[in-house]
C-alpha positions as CSV (number, residue, x, y, z in Angstrom):
1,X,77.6,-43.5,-46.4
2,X,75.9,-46.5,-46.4
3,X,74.7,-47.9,-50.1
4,X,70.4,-47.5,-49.2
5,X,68.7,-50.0,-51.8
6,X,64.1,-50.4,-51.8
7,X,65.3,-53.6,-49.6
8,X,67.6,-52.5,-47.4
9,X,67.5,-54.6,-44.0
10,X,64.2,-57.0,-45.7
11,X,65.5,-60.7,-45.7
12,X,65.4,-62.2,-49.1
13,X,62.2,-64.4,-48.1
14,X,60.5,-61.3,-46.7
15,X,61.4,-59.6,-50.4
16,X,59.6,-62.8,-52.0
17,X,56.5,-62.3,-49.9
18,X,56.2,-58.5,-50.8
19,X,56.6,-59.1,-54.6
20,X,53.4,-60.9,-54.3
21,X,51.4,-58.5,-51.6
22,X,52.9,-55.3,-53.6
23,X,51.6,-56.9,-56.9
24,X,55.7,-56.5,-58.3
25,X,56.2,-57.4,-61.9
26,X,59.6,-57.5,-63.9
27,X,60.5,-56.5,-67.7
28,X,63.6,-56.4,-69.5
29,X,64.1,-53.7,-71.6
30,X,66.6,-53.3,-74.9
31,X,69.0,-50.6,-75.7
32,X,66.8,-47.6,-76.2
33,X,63.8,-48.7,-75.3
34,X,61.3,-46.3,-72.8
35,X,60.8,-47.9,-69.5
36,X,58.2,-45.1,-68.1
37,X,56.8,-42.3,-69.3
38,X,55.9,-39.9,-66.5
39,X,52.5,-38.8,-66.1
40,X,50.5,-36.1,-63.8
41,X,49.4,-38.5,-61.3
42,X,51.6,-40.6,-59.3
43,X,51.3,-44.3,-60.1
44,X,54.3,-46.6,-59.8
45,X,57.6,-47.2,-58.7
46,X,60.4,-48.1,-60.6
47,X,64.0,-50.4,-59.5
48,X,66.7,-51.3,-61.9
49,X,67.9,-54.9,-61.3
50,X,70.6,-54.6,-63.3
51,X,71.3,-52.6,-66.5
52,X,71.6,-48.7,-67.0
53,X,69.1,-46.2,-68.4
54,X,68.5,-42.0,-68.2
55,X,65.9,-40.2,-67.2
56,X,65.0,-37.4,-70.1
57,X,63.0,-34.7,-70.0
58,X,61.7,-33.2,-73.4
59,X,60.5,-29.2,-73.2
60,X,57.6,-27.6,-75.0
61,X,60.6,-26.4,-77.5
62,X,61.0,-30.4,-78.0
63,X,65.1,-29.9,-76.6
64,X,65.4,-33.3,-74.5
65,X,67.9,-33.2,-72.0
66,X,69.5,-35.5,-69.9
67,X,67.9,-35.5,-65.6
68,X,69.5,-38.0,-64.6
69,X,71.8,-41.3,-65.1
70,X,70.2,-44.5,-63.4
71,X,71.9,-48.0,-62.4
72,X,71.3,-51.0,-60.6
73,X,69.7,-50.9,-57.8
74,X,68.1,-46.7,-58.7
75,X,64.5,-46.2,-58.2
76,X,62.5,-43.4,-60.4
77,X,58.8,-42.8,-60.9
78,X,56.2,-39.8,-60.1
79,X,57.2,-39.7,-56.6
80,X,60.8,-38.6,-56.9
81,X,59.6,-35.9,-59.7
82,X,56.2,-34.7,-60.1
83,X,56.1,-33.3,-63.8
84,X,54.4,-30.5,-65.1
85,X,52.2,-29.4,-68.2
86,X,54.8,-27.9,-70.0
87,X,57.6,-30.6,-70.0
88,X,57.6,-34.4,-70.8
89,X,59.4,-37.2,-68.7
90,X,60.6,-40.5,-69.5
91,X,63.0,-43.5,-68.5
92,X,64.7,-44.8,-71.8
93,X,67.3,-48.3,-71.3
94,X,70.6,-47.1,-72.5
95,X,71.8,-51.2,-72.5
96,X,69.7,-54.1,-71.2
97,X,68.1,-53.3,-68.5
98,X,65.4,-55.3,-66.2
99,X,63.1,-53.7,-64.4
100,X,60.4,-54.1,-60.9
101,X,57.7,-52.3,-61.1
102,X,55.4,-51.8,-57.9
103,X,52.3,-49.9,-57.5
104,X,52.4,-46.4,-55.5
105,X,49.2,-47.7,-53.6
106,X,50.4,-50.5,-52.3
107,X,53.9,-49.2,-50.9
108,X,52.0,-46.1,-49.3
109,X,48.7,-48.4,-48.3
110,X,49.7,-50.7,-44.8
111,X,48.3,-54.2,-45.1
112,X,46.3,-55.8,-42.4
113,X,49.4,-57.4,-40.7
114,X,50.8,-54.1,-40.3
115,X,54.3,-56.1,-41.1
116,X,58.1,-54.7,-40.1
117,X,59.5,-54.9,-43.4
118,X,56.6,-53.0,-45.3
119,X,57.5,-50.4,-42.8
120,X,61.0,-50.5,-43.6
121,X,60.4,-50.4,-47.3
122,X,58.5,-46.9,-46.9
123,X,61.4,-46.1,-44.6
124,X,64.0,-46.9,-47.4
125,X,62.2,-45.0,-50.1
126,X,62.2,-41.9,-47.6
127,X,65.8,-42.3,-47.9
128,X,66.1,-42.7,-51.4
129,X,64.3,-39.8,-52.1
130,X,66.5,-37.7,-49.5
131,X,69.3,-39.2,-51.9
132,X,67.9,-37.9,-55.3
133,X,67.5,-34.6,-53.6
134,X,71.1,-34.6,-52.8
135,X,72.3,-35.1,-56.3
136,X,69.6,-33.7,-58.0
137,X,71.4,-30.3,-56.2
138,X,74.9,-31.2,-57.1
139,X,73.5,-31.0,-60.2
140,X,72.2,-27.8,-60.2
141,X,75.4,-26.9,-58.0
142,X,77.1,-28.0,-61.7
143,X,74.4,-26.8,-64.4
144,X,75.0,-22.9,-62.2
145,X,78.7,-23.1,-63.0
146,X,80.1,-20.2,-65.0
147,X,81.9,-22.0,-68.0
148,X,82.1,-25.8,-69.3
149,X,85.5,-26.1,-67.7
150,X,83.8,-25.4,-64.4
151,X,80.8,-27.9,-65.3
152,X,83.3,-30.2,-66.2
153,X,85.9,-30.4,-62.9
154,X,82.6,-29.7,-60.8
155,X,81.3,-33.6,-62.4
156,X,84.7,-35.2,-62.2
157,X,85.0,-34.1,-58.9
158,X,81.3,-35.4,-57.7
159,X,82.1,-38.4,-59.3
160,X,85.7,-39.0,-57.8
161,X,83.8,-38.4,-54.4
162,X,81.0,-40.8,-54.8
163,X,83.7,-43.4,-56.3
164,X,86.2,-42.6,-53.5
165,X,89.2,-42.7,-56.0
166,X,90.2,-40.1,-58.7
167,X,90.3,-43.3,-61.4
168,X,87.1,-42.7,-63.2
169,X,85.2,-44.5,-65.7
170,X,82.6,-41.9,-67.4
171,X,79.5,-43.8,-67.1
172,X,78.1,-42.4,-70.1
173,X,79.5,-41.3,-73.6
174,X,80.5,-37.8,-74.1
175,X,77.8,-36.9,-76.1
176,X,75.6,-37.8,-73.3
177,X,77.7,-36.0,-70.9
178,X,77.9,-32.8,-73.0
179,X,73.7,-33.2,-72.7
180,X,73.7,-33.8,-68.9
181,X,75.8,-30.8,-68.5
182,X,74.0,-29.0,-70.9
183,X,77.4,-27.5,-72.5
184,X,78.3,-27.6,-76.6
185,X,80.1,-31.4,-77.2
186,X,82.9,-29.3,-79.2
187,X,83.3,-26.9,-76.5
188,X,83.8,-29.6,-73.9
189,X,86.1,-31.7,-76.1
190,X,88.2,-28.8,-76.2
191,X,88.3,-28.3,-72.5
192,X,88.9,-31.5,-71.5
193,X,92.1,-31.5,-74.2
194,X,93.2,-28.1,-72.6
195,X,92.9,-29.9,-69.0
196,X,94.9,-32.8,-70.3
197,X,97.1,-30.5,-71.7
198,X,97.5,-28.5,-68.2
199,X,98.3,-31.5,-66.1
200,X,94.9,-31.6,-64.8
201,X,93.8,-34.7,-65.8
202,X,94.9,-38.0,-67.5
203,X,92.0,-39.3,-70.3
204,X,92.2,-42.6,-72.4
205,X,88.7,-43.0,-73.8
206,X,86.3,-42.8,-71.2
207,X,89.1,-43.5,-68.5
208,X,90.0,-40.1,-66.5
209,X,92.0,-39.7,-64.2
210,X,92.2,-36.5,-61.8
211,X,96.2,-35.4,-61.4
């Protein structure tokens, strides 16, 4: 499939022009540092120009879990996840990380020249956020497994897919990947020893590979 980006098919001098018309602004965030708290109304768009961060969502219990992973080039904001009352949102940096920010308004708004690449920008976000809806259910395809083993080999697999090789670099730590799948870190620890020790996989740190 081919990699859709916000610019997809929008020359770099067109890009220029629409940092100014859509009002774009850039910020470089530290390690652990909140990018975007989510709010009820939908306000701005956010692209990682390079860097890493999560998206995290807190629960009126105050258990934060991990939504989602995001790297260069992965868009987030109120459009790809209205929240609601009872849970709290937010994009933390998990390394440096720069950021564009663009207005809602002026993505959804046409200007007076009616230009091609504003039209393919709003074409590129529909696509994006056909993208996020794919993985957002292969990871509810994971969370619904029955055991961590299961949550485990249903991620390593996803990921050896979207990589196209079964040599994997976890893109996170294990802690973190112990809260994206929601499972006990101990619990999956022991698993993934148990699949080492089956032949299943290979690990050396955060290297994996699938036998």
């Amino acid at each position: 499939m081919e990699h859709i980006t916000l610019f997809t098919d929008i020359l770099p001098e067109e890009q220029e022009r629409m940092r100014v018309c859509f009002h774009a602004r850039e910020m470089t965030f530290r390690n652990g540092e909140t990018i975007m708290e989510y709010s009820s109304s939908i306000k701005k768009i956010g692209l990682i120009l390079y860097g890493r961060a999560v998206l995290n969502c807190c629960d009126a219990e105050g258990n934060q879990h991990i939504i989602d992973e995001l790297n260069k080039d992965a868009v987030f904001g109120e459009p790809f996840l209205l929240p609601t009352d009872s849970q709290h949102y937010y994009v933390c940096a998990t390394e440096e990380t720069r950021v564009m920010f663009i207005d809602y308004e002026h993505v959804i708004k046409r200007c007076e020249q009616a230009c091609h690449h504003h039209s393919q920008m709003v074409s590129n976000l529909l696509q994006l956020t056909a993208i996020q809806s794919r993985q957002q259910n292969e990871r509810i395809y994971m969370l619904s497994r029955s055991s961590t083993r299961k949550k485990l080999m249903a991620y390593l697999n996803a990921l050896s897919i979207e990589k196209h090789s079964k040599d994997l670099k976890l893109p996170m730590s294990y802690t973190a990947l112990a809260q994206y799948l929601s499972v006990d870190r101990s619990a999956m620890t022991r698993e993934l020893k148990n699949l080492e020790e089956e032949g299943i996989i290979k690990k050396s740190g955060k290297q994996i590979h699938i036998n």
